[in-house]
C-alpha positions in Angstrom: 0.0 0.0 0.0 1.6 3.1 -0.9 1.1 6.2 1.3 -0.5 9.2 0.7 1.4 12.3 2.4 -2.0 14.0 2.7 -3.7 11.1 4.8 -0.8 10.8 6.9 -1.0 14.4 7.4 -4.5 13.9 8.7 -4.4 10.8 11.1 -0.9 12.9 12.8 -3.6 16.0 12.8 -6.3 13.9 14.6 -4.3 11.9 16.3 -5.9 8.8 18.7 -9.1 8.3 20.5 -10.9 10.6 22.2 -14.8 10.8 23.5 -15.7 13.7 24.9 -19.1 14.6 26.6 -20.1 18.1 24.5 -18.8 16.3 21.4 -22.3 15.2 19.8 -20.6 12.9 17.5 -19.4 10.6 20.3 -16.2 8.5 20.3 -13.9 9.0 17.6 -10.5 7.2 16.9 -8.2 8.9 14.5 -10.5 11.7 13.3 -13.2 8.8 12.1 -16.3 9.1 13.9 -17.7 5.9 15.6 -21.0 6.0 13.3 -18.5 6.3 10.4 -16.6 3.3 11.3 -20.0 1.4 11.8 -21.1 2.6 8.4 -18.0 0.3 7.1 -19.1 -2.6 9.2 -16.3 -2.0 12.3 -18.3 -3.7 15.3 -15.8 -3.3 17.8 -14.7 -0.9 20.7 -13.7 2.7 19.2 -10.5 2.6 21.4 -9.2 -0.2 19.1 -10.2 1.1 15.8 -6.9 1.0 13.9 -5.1 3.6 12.3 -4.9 1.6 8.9 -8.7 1.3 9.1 -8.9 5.3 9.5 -6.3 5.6 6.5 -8.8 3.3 4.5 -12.0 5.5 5.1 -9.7 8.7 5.1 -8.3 7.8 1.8 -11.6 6.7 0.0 -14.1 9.5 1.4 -12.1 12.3 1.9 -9.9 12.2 -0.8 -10.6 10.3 -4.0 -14.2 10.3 -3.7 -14.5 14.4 -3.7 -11.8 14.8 -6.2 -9.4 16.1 -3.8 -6.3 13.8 -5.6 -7.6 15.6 -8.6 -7.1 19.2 -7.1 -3.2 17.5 -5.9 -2.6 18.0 -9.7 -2.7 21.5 -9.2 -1.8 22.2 -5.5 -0.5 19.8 -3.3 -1.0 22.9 -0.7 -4.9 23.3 -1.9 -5.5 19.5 -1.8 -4.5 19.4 1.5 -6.5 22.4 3.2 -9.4 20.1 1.4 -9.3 17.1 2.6 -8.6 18.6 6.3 -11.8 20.5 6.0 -13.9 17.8 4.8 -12.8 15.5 7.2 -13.9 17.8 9.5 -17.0 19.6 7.8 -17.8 17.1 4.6 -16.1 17.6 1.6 -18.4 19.6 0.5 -18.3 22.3 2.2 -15.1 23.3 1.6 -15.3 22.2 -2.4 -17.9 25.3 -2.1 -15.6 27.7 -0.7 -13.3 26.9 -2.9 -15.9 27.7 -5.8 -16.9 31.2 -4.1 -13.6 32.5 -4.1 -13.1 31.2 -7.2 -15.6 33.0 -8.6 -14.8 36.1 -6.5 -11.3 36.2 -7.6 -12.5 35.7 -11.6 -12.1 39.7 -12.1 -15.9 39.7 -13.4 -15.8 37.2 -15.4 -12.6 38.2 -17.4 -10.1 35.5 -16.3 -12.4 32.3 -16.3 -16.0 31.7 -16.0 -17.9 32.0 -12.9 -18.8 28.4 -11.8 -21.7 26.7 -10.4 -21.7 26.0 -6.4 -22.4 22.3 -6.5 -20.1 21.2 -4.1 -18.3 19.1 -6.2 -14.6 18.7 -8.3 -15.7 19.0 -11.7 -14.0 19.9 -14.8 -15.1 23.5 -14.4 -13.8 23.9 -11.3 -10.9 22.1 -12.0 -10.3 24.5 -15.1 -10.9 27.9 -13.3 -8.8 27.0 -10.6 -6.1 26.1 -12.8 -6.5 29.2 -14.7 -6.5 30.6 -11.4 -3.3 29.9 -10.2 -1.6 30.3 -13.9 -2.6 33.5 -13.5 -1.8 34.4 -9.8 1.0 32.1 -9.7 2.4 31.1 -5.8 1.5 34.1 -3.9 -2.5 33.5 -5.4 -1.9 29.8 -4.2 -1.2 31.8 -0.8 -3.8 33.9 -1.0 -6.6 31.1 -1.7 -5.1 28.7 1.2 -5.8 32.2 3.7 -9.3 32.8 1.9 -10.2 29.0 2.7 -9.1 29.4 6.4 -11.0 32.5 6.0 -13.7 30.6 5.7 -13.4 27.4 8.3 -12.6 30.2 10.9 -15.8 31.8 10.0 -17.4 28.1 10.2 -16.3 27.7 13.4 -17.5 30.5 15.1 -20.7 30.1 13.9 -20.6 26.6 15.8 -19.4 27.9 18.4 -21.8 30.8 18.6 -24.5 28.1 18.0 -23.5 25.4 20.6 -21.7 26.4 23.5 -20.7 22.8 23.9 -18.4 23.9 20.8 -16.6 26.5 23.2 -14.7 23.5 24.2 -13.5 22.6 20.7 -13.3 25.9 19.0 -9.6 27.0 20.5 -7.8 23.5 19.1 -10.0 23.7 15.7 -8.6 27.0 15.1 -4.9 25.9 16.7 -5.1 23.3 13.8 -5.1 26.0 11.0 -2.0 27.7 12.8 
């Protein structure tokens, strides 16, 4: 099995098990969810869900499934912001942030087509974010990564704001992005 520097980047992100009482989703073990690993037929104890069963589900839902190897192509740097946010939002979420600022940073219209907010890696968005960064080169790879995290901060206020149960999560979430 080869590795995937992203993953790996993940699961040492996550890291081991951990079940705390204002977290609603219950036990998790390596940033997998304990109704995740049921959904792929794990029946035991969270505490002993194994880090190459994480990398499995990691691998296959947050990162080939949304397209994220796709968006590696162009941005190792992107990819990765990507996957971290849909492991912890849903893929999704972030694939539509990526398409707002996309479409923000267009200049009207004039370098690429605005594209539609689907939540999903498709050719278009795989086009205007290339055009993107042959156009703004490193520093608008820069400038995207901070617009994502932009974003997720924004997210996570809003949860926090929401749920004070998320007061106890909200410091590290933001840590992460540090």
């Amino acid at each position: 099995m080869s590795t995937n520097s992203v993953i790996e980047e993940i699961l040492k992100n996550e890291g081991g098990y951990v079940n705390h009482p204002d977290d609603a989703g219950g036990a998790t073990h390596w940033g997998i969810t304990e109704k995740t690993a049921r959904n792929y037929g794990y029946a035991g104890d969270m505490k002993d869900f194994t880090r190459d069963q994480a990398y499995t589900i990691l691998e296959k839902n947050y990162w080939f499934q949304p397209g994220f190897d796709k968006v590696n192509q162009l941005s190792l740097a992107l990819a990765m912001e990507l996957c971290d946010t849909g492991t912890n939002m849903g893929p999704s979420t972030g694939i539509k942030w990526l398409q707002r600022w996309l479409n923000a940073y267009n200049r009207k219209g004039t370098d690429y087509n605005d594209i539609t907010l689907d939540g999903k890696i498709g050719p278009a968005t795989l086009s205007a974010l290339a055009a993107f960064l042959k156009i703004r080169g490193t520093e608008g790879e820069k400038v995207m990564l901070i617009s994502l995290n932009c974003s997720q901060g924004q997210r996570y206020l809003e949860l926090a704001e929401s749920n004070q149960a998320n007061e106890s999560f909200i410091y590290g979430w933001v840590r992460a992005r540090v």
